[in-house]
C-alpha positions as a Markdown table, in Angstrom:
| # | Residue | x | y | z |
|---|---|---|---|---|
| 1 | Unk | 0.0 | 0.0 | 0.0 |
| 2 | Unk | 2.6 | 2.3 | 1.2 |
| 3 | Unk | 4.6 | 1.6 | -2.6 |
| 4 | Unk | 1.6 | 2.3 | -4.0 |
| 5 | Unk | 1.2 | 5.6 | -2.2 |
| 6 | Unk | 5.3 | 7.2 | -2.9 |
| 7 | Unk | 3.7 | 6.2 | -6.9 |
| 8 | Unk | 1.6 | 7.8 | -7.0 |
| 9 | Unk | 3.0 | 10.9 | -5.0 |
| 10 | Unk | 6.0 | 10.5 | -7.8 |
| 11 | Unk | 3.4 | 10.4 | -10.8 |
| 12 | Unk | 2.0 | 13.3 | -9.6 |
| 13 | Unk | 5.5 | 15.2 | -9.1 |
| 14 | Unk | 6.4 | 14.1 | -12.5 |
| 15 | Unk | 3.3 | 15.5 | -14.0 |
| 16 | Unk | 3.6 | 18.9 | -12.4 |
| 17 | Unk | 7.3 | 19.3 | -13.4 |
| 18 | Unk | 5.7 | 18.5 | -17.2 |
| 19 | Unk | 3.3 | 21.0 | -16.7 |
| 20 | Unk | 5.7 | 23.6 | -15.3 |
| 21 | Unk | 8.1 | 22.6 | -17.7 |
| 22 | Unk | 5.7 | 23.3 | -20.3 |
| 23 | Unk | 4.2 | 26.4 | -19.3 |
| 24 | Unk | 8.2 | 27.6 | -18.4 |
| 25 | Unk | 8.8 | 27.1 | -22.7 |
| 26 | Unk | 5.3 | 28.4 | -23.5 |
| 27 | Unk | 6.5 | 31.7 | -21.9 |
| 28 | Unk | 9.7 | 32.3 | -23.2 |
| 29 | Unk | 7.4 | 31.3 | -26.5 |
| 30 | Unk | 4.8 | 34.0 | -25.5 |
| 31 | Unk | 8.1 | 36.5 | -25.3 |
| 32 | Unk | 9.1 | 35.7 | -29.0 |
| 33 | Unk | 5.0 | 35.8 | -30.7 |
| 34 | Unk | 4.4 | 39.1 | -28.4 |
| 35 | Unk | 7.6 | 41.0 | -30.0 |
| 36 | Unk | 7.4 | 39.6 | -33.3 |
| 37 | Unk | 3.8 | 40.1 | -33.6 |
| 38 | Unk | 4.4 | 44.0 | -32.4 |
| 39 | Unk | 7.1 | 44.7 | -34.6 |
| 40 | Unk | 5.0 | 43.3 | -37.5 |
| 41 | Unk | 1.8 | 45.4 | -36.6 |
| 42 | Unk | 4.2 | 48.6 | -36.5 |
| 43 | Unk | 5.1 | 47.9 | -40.1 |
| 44 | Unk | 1.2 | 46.9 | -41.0 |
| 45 | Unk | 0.0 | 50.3 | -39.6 |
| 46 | Unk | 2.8 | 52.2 | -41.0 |
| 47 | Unk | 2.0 | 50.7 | -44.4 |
| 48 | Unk | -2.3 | 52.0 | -43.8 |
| 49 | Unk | -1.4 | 54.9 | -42.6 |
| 50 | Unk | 0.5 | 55.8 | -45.4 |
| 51 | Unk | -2.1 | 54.7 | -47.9 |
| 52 | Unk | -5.2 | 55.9 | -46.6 |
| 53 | Unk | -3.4 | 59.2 | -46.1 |
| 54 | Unk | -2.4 | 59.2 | -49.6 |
| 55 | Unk | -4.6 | 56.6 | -51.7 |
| 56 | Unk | -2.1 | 55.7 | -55.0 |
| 57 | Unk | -1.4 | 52.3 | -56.3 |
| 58 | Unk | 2.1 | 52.6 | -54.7 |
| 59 | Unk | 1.0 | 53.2 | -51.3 |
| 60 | Unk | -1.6 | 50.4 | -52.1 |
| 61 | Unk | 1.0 | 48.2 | -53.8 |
| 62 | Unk | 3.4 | 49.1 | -50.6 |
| 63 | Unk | 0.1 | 48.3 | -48.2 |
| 64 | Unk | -0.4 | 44.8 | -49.9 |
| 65 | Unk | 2.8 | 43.4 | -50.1 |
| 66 | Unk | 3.1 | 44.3 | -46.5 |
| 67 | Unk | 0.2 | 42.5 | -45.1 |
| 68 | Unk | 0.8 | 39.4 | -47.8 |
| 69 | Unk | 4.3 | 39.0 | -46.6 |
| 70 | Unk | 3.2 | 39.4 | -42.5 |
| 71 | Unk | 0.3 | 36.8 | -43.6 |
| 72 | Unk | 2.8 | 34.3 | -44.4 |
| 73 | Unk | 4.8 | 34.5 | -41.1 |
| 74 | Unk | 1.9 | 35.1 | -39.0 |
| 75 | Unk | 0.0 | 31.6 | -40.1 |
| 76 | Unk | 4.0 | 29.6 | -39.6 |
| 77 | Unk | 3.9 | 31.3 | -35.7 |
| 78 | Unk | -0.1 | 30.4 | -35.6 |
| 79 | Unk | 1.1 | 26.8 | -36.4 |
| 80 | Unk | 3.8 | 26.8 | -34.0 |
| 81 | Unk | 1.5 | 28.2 | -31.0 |
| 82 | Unk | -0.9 | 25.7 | -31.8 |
| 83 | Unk | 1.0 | 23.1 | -31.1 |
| 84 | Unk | 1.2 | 24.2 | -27.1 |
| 85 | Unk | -2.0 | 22.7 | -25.1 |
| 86 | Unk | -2.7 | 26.2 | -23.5 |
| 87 | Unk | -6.2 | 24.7 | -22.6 |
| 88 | Unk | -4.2 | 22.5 | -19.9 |
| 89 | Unk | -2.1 | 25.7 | -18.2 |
| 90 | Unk | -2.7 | 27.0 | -14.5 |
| 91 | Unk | -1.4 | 30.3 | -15.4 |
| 92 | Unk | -4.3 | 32.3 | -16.5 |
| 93 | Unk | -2.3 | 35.1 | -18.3 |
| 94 | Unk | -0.5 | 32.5 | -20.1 |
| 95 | Unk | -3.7 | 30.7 | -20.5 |
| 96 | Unk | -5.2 | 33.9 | -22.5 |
| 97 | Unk | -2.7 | 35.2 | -24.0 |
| 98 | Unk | -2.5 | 31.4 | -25.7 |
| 99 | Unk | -6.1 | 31.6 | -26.2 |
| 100 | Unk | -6.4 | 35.1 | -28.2 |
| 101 | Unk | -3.1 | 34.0 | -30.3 |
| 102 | Unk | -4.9 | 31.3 | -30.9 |
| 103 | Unk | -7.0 | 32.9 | -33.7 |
| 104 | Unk | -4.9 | 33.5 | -36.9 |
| 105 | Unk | -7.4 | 35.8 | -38.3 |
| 106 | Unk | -8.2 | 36.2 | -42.2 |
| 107 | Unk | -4.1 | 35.3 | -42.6 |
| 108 | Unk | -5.3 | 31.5 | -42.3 |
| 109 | Unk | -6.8 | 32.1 | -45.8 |
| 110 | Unk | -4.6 | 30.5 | -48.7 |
| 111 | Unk | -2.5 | 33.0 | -49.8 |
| 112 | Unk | -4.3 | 34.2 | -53.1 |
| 113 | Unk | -7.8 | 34.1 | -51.5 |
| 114 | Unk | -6.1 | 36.7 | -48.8 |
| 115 | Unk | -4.7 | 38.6 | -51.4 |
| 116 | Unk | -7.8 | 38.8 | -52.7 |
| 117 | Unk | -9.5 | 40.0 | -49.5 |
| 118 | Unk | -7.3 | 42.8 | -48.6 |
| 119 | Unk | -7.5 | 44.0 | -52.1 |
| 120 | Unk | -11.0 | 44.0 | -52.1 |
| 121 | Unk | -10.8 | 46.0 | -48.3 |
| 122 | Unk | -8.6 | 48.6 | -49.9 |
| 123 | Unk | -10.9 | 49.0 | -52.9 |
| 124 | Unk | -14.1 | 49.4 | -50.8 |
| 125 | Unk | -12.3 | 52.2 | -49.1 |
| 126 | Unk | -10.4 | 53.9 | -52.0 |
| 127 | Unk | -14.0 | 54.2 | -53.3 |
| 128 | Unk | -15.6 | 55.5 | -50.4 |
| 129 | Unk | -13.2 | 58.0 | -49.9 |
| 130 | Unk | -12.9 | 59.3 | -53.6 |
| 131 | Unk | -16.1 | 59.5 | -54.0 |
| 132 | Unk | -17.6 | 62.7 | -56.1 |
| 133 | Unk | -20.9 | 64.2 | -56.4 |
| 134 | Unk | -22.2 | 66.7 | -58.6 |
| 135 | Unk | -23.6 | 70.1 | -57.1 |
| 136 | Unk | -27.5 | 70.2 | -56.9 |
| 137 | Unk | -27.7 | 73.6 | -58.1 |
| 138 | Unk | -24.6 | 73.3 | -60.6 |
| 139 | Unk | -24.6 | 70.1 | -62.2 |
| 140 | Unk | -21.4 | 70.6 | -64.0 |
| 141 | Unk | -19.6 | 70.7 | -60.5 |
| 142 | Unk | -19.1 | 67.5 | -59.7 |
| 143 | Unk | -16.3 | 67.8 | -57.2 |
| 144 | Unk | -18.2 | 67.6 | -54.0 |
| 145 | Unk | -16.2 | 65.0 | -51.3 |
| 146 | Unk | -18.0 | 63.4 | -48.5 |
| 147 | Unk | -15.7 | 65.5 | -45.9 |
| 148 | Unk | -16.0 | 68.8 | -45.7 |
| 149 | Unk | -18.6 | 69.5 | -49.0 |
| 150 | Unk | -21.4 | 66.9 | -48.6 |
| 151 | Unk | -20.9 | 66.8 | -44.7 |
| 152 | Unk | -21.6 | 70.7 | -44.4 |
| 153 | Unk | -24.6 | 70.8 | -46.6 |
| 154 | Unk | -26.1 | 68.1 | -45.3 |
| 155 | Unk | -25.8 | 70.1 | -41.9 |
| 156 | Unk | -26.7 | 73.4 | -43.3 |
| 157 | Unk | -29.4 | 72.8 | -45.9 |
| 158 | Unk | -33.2 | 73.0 | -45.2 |
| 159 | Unk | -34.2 | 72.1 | -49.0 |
| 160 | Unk | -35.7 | 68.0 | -48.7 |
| 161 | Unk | -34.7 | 67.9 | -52.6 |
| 162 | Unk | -31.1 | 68.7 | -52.5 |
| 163 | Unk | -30.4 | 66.8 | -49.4 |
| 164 | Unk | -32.5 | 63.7 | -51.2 |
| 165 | Unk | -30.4 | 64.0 | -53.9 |
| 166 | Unk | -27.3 | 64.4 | -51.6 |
| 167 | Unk | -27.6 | 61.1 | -49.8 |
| 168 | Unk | -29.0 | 59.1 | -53.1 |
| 169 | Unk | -26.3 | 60.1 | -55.2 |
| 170 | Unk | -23.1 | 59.8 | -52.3 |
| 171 | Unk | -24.9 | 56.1 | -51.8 |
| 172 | Unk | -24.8 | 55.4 | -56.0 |
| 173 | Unk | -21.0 | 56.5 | -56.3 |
| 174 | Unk | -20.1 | 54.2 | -52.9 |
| 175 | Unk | -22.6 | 51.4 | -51.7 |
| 176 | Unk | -23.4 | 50.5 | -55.6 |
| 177 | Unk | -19.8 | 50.5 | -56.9 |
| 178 | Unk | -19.1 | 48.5 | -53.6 |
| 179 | Unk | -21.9 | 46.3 | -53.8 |
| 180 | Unk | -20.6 | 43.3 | -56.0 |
| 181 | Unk | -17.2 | 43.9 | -53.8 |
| 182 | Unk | -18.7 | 43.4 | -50.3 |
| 183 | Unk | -20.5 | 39.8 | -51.8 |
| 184 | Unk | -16.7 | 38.4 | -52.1 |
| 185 | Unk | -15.8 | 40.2 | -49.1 |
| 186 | Unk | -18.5 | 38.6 | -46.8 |
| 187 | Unk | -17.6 | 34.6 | -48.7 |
| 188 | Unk | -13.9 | 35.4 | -47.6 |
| 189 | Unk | -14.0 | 36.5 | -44.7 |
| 190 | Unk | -17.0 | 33.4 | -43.6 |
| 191 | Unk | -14.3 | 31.1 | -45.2 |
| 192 | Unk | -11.5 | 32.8 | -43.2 |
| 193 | Unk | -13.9 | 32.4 | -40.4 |
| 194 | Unk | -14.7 | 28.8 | -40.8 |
| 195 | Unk | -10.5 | 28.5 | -40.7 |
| 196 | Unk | -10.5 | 29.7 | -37.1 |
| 197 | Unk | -13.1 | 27.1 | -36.4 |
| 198 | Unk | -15.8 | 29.8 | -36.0 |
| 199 | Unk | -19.5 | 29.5 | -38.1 |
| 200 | Unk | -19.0 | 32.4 | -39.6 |
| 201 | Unk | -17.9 | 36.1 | -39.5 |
| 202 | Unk | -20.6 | 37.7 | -37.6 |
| 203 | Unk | -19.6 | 34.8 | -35.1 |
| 204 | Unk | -16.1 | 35.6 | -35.4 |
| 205 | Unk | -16.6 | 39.6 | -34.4 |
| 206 | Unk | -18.3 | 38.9 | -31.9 |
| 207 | Unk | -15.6 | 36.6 | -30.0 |
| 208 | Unk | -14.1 | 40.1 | -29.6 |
| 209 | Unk | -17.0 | 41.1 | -26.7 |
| 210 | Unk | -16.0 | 37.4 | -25.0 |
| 211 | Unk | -19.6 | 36.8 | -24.0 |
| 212 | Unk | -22.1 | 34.0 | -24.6 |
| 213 | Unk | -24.6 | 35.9 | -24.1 |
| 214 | Unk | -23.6 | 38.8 | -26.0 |
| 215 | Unk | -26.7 | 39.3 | -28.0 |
| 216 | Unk | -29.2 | 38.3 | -25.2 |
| 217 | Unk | -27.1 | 41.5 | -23.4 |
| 218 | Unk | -27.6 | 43.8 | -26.6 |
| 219 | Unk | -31.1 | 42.8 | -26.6 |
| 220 | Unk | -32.3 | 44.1 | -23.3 |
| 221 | Unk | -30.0 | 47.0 | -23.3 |
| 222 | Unk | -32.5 | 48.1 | -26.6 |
| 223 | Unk | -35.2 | 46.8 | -24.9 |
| 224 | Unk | -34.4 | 49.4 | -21.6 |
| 225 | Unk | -33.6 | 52.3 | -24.1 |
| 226 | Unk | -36.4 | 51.5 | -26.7 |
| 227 | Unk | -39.8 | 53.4 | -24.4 |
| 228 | Unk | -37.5 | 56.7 | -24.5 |
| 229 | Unk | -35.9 | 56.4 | -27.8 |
| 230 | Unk | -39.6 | 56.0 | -29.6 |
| 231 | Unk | -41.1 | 59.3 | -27.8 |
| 232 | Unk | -37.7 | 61.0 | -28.9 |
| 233 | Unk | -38.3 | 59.8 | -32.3 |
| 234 | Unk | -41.5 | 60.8 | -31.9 |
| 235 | Unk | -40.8 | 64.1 | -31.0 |
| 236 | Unk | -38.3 | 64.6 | -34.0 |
| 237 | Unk | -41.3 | 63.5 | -36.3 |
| 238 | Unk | -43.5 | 65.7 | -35.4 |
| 239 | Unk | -41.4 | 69.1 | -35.6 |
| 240 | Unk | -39.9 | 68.0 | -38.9 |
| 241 | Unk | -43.5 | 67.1 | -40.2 |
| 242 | Unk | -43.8 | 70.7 | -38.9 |
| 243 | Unk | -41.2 | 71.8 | -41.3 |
| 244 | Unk | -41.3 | 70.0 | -44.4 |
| 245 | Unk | -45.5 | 68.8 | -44.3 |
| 246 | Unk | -47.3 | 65.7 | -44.9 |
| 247 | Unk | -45.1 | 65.4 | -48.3 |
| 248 | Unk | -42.0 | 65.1 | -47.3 |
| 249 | Unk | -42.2 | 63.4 | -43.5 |
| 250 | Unk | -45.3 | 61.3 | -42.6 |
| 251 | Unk | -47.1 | 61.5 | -39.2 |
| 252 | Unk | -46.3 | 57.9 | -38.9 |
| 253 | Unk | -43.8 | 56.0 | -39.9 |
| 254 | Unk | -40.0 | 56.2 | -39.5 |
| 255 | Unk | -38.2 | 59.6 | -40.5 |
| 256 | Unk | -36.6 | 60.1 | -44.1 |
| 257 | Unk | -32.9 | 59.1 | -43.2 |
| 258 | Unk | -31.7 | 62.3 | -45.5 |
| 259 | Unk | -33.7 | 65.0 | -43.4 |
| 260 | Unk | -31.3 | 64.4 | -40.1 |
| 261 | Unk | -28.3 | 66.5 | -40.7 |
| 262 | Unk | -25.9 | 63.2 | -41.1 |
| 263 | Unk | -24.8 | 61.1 | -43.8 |
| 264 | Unk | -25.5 | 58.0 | -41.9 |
| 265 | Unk | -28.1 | 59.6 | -39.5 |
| 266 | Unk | -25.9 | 58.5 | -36.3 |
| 267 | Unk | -26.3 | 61.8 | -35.1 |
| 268 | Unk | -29.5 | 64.4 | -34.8 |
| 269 | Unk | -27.4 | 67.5 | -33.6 |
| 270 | Unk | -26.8 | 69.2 | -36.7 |
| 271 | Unk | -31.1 | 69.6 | -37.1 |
| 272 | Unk | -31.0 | 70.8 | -33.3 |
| 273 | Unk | -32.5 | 74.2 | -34.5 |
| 274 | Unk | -35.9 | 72.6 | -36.2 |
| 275 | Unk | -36.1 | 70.4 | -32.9 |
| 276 | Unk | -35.4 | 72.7 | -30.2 |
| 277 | Unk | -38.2 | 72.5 | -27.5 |
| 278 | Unk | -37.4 | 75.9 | -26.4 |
| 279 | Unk | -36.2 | 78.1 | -29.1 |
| 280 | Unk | -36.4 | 81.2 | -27.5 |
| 281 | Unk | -33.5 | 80.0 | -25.1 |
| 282 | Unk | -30.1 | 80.2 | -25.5 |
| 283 | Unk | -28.7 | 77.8 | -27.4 |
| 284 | Unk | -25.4 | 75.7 | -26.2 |
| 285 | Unk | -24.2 | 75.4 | -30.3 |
| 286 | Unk | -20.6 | 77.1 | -29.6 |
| 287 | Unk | -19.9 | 76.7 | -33.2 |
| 288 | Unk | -20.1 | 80.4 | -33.7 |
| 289 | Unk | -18.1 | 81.6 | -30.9 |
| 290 | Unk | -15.5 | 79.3 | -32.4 |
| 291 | Unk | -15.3 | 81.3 | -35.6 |
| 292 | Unk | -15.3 | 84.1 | -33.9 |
| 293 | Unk | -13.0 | 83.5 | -31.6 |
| 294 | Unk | -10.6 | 82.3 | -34.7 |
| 295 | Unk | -10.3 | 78.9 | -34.0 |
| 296 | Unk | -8.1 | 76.4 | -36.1 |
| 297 | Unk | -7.8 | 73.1 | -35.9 |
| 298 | Unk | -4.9 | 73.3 | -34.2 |
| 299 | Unk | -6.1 | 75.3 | -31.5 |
| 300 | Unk | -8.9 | 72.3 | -30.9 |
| 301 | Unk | -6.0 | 69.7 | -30.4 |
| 302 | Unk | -4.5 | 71.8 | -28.1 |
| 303 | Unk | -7.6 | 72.4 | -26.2 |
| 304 | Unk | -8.3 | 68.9 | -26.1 |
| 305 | Unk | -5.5 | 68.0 | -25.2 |
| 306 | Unk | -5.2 | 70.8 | -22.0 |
| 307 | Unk | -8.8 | 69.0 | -21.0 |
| 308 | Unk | -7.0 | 65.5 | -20.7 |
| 309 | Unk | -4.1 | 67.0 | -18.4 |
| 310 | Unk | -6.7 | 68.4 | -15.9 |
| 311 | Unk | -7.8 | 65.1 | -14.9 |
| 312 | Unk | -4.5 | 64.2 | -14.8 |
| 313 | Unk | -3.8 | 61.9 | -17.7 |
| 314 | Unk | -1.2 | 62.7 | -20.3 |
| 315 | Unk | 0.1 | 64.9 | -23.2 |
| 316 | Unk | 0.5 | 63.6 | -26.4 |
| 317 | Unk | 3.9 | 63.1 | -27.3 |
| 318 | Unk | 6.2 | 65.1 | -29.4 |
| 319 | Unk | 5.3 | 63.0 | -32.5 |
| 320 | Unk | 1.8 | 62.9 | -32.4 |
| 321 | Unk | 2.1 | 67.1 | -33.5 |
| 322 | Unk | 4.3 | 66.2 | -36.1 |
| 323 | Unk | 2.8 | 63.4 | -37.8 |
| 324 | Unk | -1.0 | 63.7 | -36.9 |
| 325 | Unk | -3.3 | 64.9 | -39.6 |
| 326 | Unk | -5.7 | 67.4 | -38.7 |
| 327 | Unk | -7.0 | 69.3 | -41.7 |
| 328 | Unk | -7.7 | 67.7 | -45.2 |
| 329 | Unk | -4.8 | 68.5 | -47.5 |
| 330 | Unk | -5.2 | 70.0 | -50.8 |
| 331 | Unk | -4.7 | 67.4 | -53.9 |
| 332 | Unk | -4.4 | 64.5 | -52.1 |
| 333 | Unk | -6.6 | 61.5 | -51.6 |
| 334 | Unk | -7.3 | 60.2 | -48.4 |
| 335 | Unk | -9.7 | 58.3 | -46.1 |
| 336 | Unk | -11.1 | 61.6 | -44.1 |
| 337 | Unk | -13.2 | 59.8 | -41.4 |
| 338 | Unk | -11.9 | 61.2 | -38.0 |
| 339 | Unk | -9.6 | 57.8 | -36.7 |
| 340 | Unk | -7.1 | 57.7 | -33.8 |
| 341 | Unk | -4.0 | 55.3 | -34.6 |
| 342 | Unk | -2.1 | 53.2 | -32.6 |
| 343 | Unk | 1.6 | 52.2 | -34.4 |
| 344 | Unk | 2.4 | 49.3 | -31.3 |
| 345 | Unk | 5.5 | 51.1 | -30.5 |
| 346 | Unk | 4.8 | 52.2 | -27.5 |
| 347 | Unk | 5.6 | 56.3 | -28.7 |
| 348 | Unk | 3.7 | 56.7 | -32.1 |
| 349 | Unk | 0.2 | 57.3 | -31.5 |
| 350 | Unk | -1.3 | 60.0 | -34.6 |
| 351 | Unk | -4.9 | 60.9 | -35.3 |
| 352 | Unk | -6.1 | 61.5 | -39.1 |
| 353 | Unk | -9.1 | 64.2 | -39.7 |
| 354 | Unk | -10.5 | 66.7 | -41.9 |
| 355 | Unk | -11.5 | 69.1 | -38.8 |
| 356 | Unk | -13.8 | 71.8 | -39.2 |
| 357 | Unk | -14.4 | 74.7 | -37.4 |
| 358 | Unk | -17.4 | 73.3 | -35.8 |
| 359 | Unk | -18.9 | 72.1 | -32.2 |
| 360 | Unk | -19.4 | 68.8 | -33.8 |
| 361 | Unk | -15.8 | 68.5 | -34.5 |
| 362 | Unk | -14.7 | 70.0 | -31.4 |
| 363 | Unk | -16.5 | 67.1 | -29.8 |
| 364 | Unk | -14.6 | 64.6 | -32.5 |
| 365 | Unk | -11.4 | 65.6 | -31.4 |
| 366 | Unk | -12.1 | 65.4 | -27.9 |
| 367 | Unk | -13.3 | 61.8 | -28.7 |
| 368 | Unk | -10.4 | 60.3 | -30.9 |
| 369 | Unk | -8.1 | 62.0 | -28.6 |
| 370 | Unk | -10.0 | 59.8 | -25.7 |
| 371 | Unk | -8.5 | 56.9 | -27.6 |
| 372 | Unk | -5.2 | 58.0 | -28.0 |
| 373 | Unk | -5.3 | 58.5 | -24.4 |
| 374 | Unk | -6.3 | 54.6 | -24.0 |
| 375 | Unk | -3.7 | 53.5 | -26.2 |
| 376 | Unk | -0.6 | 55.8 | -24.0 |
| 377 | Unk | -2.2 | 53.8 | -21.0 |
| 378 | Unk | -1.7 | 50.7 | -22.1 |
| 379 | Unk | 1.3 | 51.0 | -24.1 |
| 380 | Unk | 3.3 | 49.3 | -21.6 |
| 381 | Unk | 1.4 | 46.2 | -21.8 |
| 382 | Unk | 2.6 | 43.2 | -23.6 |
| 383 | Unk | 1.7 | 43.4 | -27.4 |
| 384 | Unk | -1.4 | 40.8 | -27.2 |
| 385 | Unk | -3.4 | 43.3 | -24.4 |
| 386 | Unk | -2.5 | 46.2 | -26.5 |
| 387 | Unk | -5.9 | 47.0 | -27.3 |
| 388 | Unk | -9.6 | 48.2 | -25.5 |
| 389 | Unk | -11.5 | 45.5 | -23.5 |
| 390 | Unk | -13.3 | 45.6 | -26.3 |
| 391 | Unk | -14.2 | 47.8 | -29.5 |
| 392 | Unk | -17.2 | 48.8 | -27.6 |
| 393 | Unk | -15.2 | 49.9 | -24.7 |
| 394 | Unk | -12.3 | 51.7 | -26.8 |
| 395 | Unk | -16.3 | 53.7 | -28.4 |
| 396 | Unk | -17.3 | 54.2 | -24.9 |
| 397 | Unk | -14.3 | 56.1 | -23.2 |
| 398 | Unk | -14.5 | 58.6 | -25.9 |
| 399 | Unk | -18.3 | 59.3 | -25.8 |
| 400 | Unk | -18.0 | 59.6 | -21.9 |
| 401 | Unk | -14.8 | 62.3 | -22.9 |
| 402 | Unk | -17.6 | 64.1 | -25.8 |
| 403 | Unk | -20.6 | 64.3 | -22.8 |
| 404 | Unk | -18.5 | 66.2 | -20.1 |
| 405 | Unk | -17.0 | 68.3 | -22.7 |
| 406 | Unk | -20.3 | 69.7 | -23.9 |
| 407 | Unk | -21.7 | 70.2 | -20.4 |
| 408 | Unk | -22.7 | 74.3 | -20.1 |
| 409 | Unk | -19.9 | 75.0 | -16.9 |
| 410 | Unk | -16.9 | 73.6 | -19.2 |
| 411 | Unk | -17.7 | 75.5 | -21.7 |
| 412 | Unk | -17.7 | 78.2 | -19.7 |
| 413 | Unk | -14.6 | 77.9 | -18.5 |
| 414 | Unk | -12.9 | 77.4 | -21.7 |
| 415 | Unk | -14.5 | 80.6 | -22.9 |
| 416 | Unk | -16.7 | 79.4 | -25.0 |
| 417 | Unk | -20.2 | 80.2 | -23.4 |
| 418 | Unk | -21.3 | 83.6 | -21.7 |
| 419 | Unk | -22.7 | 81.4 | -18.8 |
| 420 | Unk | -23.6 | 77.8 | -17.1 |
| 421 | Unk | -26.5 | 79.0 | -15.5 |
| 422 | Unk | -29.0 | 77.0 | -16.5 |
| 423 | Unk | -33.3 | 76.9 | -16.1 |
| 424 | Unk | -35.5 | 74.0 | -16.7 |
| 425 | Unk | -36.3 | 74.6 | -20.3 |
| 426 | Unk | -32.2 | 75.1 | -20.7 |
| 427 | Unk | -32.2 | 72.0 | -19.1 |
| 428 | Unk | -34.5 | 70.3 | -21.4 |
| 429 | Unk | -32.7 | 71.8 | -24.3 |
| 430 | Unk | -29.7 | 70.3 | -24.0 |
């Protein structure tokens, strides 16, 4: 009995010296995927960066060798972590750090089919972003970009047929020319999925929120919001019926998507003078004090920048100033949608806009700057944690950053209201 016993006590010694042993190489294993991995992603970004800041077909060329040649390694180190069973280790960092490299991504393609998929990526977005539309008033000018031309008049108009024609005609020169492109784009990337032993892609997006119940969640957060977000609706409805008559915008019935200020009608702010309960009130629109106060884009950065150091977070770094773009340069082609950029270096973090001198993009920069500010946290972190808790998260910290900007006593204090003091219909306003 008592042989039996030391047996099994030396059985069990042996097998937690395999297991050390094995998480001790899975480490030093970890060490080599999280450098290589980083130093790759710094030349992946570096490669975007410079294409959608400049769309040619030698940035593109540059892009896609870039990300074809990082494919290849990526899937040999995939193959080689693998081969390590994570599932088994004690350590939980090692555990899900194993577990998250454990997904190759659309690199497990074969190599022509991800060729093709990052092709087809960068074609959806060259045409997006070069888009042109002709003038409603002046059909032979047909140079009209998406950011700042289409963007401000969608804002600014109050005519239902131009901004009809605005939205149908940026949607023919994009979605349509994209349309036969996104079909392959959704077979490869459910193929790639399938590769990563997911169902498909909406699965494999999804694995970023790492919940089961992810869409039970989503569905009572709507379900919570839904009673307040149908009277709002509701509201809106009625004053632009108001405006524009029984024609145009139906008592009933969801609101024409071209009639709310925004090319994707995400946000209702820019028609915040057809809405307004109380229109006799001040309003707390600080897009004219801006101009008048000669704002420049510039001069937002820096402001937004001034707001992160009083609460006692951190100044962007030399480099971000010098290789940030902040207004759209002339002759050049670029992906304009306001982005924050991480380059996995642990020192170059950059933002790209097209700012304009407006309250709207006052919030913006305070919001992509609310990521930059995520990224300098956790830049220290090992290169597989180098991103928000999720992309929902990363959303979040910079909409909290946009809310306590707007509110009437910061404004205030950065000069850009006469006062915070605030009644019940002021209240109700904002």
């Amino acid at each position: 009995m008592k042989a039996c016993l030391v047996l099994v006590a030396v059985l069990v010694a042996v097998v937690t010296a395999c297991k050390e042993y094995a998480e001790h190489n899975a480490r030093q294993q970890l060490d080599n995927l999280n450098k290589i991995v980083a130093e790759m992603a710094n030349k992946d970004t570096l490669a975007t960066w410079a294409y959608t800041s400049d769309i040619t077909d030698d940035n593109l060329k540059k892009m896609l060798d870039i990300a074809i040649q990082h494919a290849k390694i990526s899937k040999t180190l995939w193959t080689e972590t693998i081969k390590y069973p994570w599932k088994t280790f004690q350590d939980p960092d090692l555990k899900r750090s194993f577990k998250k490299y454990s997904l190759l991504g659309m690199e497990a393609l074969p190599e022509d089919k991800y060729k093709k998929f990052t092709e087809i990526v960068a074609s959806m977005e060259a045409i997006y972003s070069e888009a042109k539309v002709c003038d409603f008033k002046n059909k032979s000018k047909c140079d009209l970009s998406l950011e700042p031309e289409l963007t401000e008049k969608l804002q600014s108009s109050r005519d239902p047929e131009e901004l009809k024609y605005i939205w149908t005609e940026f949607r023919s020169n994009t979605g349509s020319k994209c349309k036969g492109l996104y079909k392959e784009y959704v077979e490869l990337a459910n193929e790639g999925a399938k590769l990563n032993n997911v169902s498909d892609y909406a699965e494999y997006w999804k694995i970023n929120f790492e919940s089961s119940t992810f869409e039970t969640d989503t569905e009572e957060l709507w379900k919570q919001i839904e009673p307040l977000y149908q009277q709002l609706h509701a509201y809106v409805r009625m004053k632009l019926n108001k405006k524009y008559g029984d024609e145009v915008v139906r008592k009933d019935g969801p609101i024409p998507a071209h009639l709310l200020g925004n090319m994707w009608a995400q946000s209702w702010s820019n028609i915040y003078d057809l809405v307004v309960p109380y229109p006799e009130k001040k309003t707390v629109d600080v897009t004219e004090k801006m101009v008048e106060q000669n704002y420049t884009a510039n001069k937002m950065f820096k402001l937004s920048e001034s707001f992160f150091i009083s609460i006692n977070l951190s100044a962007m770094p030399e480099s971000f100033w010098e290789k940030s773009i902040i207004e759209k340069p002339e002759g050049v082609e670029l992906v304009c949608h306001a982005s924050a950029w991480d380059f996995y270096d642990s020192k170059d973090f950059r933002i790209k806009m097209c700012t304009r001198i407006t309250m709207e993009d006052l919030l913006t920069v305070h919001h992509e700057m609310g990521h930059v500010q995520y990224f300098i946290q956790y830049k220290d972190q090992p290169h597989i944690y180098k991103e928000g808790a999720n992309s929902g998260f990363h959303e979040a910290i910079g909409d909290v950053i946009s809310l306590s900007v707007q509110s009437t006593k910061h404004l205030k204090e950065i000069g850009l209201l006469d006062s915070d003091k605030e009644d019940k219909e002021q209240i109700i306003n904002f």
